[in-house]
NUFIFI-951108 format. One record per residue (C-alpha): residue in three letters; x, y, z. Coordinates in nm, 2 decimals. Layout:
# residues N
{ALA,{X,Y,Z}},
...
# end
This chain:
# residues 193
{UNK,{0.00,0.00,0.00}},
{UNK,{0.28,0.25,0.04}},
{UNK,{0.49,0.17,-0.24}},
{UNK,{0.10,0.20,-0.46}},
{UNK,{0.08,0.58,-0.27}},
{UNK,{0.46,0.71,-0.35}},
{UNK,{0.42,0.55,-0.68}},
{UNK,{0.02,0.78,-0.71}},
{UNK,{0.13,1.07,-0.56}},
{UNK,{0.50,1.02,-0.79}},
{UNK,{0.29,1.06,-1.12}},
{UNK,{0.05,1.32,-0.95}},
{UNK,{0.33,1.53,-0.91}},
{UNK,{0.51,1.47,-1.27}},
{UNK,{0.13,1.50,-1.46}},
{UNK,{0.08,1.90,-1.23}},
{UNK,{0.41,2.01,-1.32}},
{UNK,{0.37,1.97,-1.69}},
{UNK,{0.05,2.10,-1.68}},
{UNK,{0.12,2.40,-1.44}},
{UNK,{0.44,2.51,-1.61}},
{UNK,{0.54,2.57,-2.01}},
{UNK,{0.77,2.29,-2.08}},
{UNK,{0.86,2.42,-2.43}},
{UNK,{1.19,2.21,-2.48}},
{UNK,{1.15,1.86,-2.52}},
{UNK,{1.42,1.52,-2.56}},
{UNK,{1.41,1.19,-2.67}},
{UNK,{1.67,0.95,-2.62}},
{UNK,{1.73,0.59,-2.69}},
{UNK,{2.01,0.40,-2.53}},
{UNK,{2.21,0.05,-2.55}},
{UNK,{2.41,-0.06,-2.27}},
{UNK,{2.61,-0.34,-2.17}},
{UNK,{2.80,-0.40,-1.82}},
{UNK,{3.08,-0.22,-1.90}},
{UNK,{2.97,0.02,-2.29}},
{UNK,{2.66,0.23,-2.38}},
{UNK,{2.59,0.44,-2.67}},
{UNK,{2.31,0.68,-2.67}},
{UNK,{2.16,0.86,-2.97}},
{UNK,{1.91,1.17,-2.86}},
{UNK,{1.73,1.44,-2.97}},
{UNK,{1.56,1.78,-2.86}},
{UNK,{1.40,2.06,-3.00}},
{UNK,{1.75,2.24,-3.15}},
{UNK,{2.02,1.90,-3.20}},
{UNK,{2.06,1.54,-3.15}},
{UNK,{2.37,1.35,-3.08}},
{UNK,{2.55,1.10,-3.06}},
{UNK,{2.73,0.95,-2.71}},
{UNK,{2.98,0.67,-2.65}},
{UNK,{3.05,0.60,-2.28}},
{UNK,{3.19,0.34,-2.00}},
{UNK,{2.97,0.20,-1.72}},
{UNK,{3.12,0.06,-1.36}},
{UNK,{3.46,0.17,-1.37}},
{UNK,{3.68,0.34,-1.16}},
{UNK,{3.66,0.69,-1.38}},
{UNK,{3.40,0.68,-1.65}},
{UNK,{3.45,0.79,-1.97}},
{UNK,{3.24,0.97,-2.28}},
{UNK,{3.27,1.12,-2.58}},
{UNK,{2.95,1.32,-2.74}},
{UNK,{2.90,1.50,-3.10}},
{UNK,{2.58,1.69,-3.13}},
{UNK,{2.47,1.85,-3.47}},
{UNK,{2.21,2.13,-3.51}},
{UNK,{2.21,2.13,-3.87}},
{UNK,{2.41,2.41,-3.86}},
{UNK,{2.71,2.35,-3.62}},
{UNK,{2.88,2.03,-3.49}},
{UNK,{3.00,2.08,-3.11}},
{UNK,{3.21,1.81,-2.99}},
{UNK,{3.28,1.73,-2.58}},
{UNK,{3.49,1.41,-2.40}},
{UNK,{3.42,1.35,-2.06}},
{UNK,{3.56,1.18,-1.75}},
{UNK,{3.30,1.11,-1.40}},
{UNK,{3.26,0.96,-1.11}},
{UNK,{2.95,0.87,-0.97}},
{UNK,{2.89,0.71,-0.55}},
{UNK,{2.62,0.58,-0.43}},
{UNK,{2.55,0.58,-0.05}},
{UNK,{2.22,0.34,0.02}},
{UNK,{2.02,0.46,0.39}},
{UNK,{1.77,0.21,0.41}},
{UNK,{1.52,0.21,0.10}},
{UNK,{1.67,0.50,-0.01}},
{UNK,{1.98,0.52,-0.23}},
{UNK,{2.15,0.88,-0.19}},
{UNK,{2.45,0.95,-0.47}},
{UNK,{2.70,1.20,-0.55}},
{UNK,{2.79,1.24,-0.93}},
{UNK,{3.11,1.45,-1.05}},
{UNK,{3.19,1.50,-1.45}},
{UNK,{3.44,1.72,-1.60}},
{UNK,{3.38,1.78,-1.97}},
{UNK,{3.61,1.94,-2.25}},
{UNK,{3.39,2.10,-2.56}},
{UNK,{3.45,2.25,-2.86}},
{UNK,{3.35,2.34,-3.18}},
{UNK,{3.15,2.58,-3.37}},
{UNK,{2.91,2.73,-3.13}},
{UNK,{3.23,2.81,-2.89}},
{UNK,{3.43,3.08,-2.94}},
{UNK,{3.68,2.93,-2.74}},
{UNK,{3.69,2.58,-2.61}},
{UNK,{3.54,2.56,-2.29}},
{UNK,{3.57,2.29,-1.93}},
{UNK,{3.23,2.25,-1.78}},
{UNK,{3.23,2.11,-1.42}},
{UNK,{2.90,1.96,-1.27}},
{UNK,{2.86,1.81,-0.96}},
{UNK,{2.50,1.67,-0.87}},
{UNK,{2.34,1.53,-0.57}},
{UNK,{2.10,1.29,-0.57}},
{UNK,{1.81,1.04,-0.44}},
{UNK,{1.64,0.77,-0.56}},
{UNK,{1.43,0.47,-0.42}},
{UNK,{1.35,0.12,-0.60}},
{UNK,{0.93,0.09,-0.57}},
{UNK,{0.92,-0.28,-0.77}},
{UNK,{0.93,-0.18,-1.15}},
{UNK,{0.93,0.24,-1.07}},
{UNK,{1.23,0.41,-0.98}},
{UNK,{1.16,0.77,-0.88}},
{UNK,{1.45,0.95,-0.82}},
{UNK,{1.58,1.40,-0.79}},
{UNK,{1.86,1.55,-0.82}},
{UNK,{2.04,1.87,-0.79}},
{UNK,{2.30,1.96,-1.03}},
{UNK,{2.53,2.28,-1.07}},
{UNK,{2.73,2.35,-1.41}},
{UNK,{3.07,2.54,-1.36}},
{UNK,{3.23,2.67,-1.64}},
{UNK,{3.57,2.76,-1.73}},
{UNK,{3.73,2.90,-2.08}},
{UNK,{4.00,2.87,-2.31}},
{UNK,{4.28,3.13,-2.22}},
{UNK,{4.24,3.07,-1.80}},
{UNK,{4.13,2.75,-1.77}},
{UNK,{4.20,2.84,-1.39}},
{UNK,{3.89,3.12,-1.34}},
{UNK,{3.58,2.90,-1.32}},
{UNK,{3.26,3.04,-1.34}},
{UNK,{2.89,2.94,-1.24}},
{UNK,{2.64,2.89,-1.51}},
{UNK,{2.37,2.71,-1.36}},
{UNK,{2.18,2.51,-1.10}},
{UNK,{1.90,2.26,-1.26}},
{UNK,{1.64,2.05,-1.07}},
{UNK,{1.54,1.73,-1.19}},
{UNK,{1.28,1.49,-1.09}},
{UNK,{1.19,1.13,-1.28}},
{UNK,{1.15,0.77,-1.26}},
{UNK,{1.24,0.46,-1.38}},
{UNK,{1.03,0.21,-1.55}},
{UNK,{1.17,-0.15,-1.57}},
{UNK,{0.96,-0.28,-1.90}},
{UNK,{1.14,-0.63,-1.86}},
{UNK,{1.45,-0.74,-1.72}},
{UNK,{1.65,-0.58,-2.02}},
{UNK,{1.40,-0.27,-2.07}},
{UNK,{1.38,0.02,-1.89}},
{UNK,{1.19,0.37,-1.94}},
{UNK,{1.32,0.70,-1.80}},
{UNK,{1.10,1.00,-1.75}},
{UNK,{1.23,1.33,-1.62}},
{UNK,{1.10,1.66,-1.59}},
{UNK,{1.40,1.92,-1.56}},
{UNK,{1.38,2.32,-1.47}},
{UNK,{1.73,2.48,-1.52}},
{UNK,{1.79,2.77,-1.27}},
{UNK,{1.97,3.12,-1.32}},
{UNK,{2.22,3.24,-1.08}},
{UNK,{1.94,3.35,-0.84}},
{UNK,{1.75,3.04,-0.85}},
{UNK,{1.50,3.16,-1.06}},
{UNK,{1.35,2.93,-1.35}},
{UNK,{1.49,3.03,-1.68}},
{UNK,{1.42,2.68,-1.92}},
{UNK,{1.18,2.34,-1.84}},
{UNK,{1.24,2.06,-2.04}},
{UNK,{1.04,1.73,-2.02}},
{UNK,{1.29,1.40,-2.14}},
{UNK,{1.16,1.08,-2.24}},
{UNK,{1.40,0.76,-2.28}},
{UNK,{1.45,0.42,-2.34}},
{UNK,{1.75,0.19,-2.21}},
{UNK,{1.81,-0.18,-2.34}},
{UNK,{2.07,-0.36,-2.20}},
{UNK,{2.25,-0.65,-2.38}},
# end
């Protein structure tokens, strides 16, 4: 009865939010993972992309091209993610340091983001937040890093069979004041091989 309530009140939630608020940038994604490899190919309303990436290691490692049509931006990437279980609940702490380029950067850029995080297994449904900050640095003085900004996230999980899952995630990006500036709703499919 109180995983059926979390999991009500979870979509309650989700289903006000879209409604209450102008989600006006949308993503799709679709993703094939093994134990150790995944690549992802995803779109939104301005690019898709491509992303090759490690899973379970010490340090894990990406590389991502997204295309607009226009310009072709290019980004490799090194994180770290922890997980610290109290309970039901699994709390995790996520670090990734990214170098981009390409032609929407005048310079090449180092974006850090550190996130913070929560999520609890519900049978099939996987609800989880999260708290993320972006920190940039440029080209030139790699050395002065500067906040961008916070986003919010909240989503679930949707085991489909044992090597299916569908993600949902509603995500409101923050200004330096913590003021919404950008919602986006994300929809996404893992299969695992």
């Amino acid at each position: 009865m109180k995983k059926t309530i979390i999991t009500a009140t979870l979509v309650v939630a989700l289903a006000s939010a879209v409604q209450a608020a102008d989600y006006d940038n949308t993503g799709v994604s679709i993703a094939a993972e093994s134990a150790t490899t995944g690549i992802s190919l995803s779109t939104n309303d301005t690019s898709r992309s491509i992303n090759v990436y490690t899973l379970g290691r010490s340090l894990d490692l990406g590389a991502v091209m997204a295309d607009n049509g226009t310009n072709r931006d290019y980004s490799l990437s090194v994180g770290k993610t922890l997980n610290m279980p109290v309970g039901s609940i699994t709390g995790y702490g996520k670090g990734e340091v990214d170098y981009n380029w390409g032609d929407t950067y005048t310079k090449s850029e180092m974006h850090f983001t550190p996130t913070l995080g929560a999520k609890i297994a519900l049978g099939k449904l996987t609800p989880y937040t999260e708290l993320g900050y972006l920190l940039k640095s440029t080209e030139g003085d790699f050395t002065s890093i500067n906040k961008v900004n916070p986003t919010v996230t909240v989503g679930t999980s949707l085991a489909l069979t044992a090597s299916s899952s569908l993600t949902a995630k509603l995500t409101n990006s923050l200004n330096s004041d913590w003021k919404s500036t950008d919602k986006e709703v994300g929809l996404g499919l893992v299969v695992k091989f």
